[in-house]
Each structure stands twice: as C-alpha cells, then as structure tokens.
C-alpha positions as a Python dict, from the first residue, in 0.01 Angstrom:
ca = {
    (1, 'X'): (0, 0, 0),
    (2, 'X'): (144, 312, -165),
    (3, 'X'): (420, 362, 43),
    (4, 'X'): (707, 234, -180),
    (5, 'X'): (550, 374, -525),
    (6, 'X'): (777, 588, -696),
    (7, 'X'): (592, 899, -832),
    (8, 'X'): (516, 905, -1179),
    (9, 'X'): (409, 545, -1194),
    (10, 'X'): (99, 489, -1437),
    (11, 'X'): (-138, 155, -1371),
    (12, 'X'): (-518, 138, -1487),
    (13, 'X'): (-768, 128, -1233),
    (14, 'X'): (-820, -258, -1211),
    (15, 'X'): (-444, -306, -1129),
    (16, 'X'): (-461, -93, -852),
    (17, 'X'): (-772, -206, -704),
    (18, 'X'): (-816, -570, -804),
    (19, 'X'): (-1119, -644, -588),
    (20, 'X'): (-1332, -400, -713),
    (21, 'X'): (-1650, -433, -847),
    (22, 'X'): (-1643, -205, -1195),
    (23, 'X'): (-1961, -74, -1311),
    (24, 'X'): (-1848, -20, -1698),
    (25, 'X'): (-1563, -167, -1904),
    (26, 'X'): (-1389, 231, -1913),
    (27, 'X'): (-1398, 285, -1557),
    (28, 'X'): (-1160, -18, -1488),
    (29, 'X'): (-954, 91, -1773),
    (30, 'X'): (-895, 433, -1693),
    (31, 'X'): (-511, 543, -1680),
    (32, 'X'): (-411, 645, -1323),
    (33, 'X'): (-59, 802, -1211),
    (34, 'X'): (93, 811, -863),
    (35, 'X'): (107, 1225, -841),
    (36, 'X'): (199, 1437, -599),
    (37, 'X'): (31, 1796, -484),
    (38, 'X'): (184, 2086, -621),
    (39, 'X'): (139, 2278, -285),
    (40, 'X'): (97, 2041, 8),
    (41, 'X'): (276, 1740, -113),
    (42, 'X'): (13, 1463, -70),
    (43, 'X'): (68, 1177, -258),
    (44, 'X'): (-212, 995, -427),
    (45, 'X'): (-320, 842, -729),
    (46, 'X'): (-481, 1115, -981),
    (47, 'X'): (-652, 1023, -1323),
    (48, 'X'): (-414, 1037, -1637),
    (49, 'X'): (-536, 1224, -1928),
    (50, 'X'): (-401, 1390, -2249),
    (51, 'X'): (-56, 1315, -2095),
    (52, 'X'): (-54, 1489, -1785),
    (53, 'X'): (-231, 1447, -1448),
    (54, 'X'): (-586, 1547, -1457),
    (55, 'X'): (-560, 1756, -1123),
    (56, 'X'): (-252, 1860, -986),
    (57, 'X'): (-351, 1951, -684),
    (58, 'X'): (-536, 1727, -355),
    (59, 'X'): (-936, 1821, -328),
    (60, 'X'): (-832, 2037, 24),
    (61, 'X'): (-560, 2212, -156),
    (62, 'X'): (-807, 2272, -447),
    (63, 'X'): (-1046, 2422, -207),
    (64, 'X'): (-811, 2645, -65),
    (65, 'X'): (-746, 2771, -404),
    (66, 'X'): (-1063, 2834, -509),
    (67, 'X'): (-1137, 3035, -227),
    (68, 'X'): (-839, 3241, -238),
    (69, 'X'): (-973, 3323, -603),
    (70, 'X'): (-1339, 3351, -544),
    (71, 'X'): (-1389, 3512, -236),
    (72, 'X'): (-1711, 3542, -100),
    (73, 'X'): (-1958, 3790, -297),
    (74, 'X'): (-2040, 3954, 50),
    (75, 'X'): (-1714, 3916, 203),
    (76, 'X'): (-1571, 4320, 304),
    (77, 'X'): (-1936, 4429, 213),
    (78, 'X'): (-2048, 4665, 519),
    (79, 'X'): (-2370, 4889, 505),
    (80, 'X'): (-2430, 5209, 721),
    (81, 'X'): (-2773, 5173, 977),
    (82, 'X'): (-2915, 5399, 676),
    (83, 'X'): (-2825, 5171, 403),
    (84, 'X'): (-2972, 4906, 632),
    (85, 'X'): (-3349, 5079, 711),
    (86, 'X'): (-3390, 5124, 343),
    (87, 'X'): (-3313, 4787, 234),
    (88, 'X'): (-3535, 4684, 492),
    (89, 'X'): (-3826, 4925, 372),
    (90, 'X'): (-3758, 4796, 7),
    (91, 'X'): (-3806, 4469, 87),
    (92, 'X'): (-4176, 4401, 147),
    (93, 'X'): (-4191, 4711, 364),
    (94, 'X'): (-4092, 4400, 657),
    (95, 'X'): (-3798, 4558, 927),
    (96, 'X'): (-3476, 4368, 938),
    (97, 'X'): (-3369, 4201, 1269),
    (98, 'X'): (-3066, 4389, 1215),
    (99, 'X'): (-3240, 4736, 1218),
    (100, 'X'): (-3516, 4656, 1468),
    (101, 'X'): (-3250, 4554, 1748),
    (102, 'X'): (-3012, 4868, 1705),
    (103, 'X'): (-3308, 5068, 1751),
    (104, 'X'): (-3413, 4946, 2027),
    (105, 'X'): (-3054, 4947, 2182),
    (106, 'X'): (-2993, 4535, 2208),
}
C-alpha cells in the first residue's frame, strides 16, 4: 500500500483508510503525514499537528528512548547483607528471603 508514497505526503484519515468505520466526524478528519523515524528509519503514517509530525519517532524507537532517559529507579542499587537484615527487621519485623537463604548458606 505504502510502498510508492513519497515522504512528506499529507492525506486525512478517511483517504487513507476508506473502509473504515469512524466513530466521530474529527477522527476521520484528522491530518496524517507519511513520516519517517528519526533513528530507525521506519516509515509510517504519523498524525499532523501544529505543522509538524506529532511523533517523530516509531513507538519501539520511543521506548528505547525513554528508557535510555529513565532508567530504572533500582537499576545499579546494591545493598550490603547488613543493609539487607535491617530492612528486613524494619519491615514488619518479617525476614527477607534474601537474608534468610544467605544465612543459612543456599
């Protein structure tokens, strides 16, 4: 379908997928433009607004971004066996499985 579709081109929604069934009036009207990923190079058709693409990146480039920029809160966290018993002990006075099997030598 989109092979052929110079990038750049701008349609509404109901010209690119005729045989749709719209829920609202806007939705089939919406402004669409045949972008291209700024990092992978996947070409797809990306919601026009305020002049410019509303995403300029794909959703698994996207991802990748985010996580690069939010890393996991936990992520290069380590805590000492210590650190470890008294968390434990803090928290309902209940032994972690962490603690309990280093203990014991598992």
């Amino acid at each position: 379908m989109a092979d052929n579709i110079p990038i750049g081109t701008i349609k509404h929604a109901e010209d690119i997928w005729p045989d749709k069934e719209w829920k609202t009036r806007s939705n089939k009207n919406r402004k669409l433009i045949w972008h291209a990923c700024i990092d992978c190079g996947k070409e797809r058709w990306v919601r026009f607004r305020e002049g410019k693409p509303q995403n300029s990146r794909c959703l698994s480039c996207a991802l990748k971004e985010h996580l690069r920029n939010n890393p996991h809160p936990m992520e290069g966290k380590h805590h000492s066996l210590e650190s470890r018993q008294k968390m434990s002990i803090t928290h309902k006075g209940i032994p972690s499985p962490l603690t309990s099997n280093i203990e014991k030598g598992c």
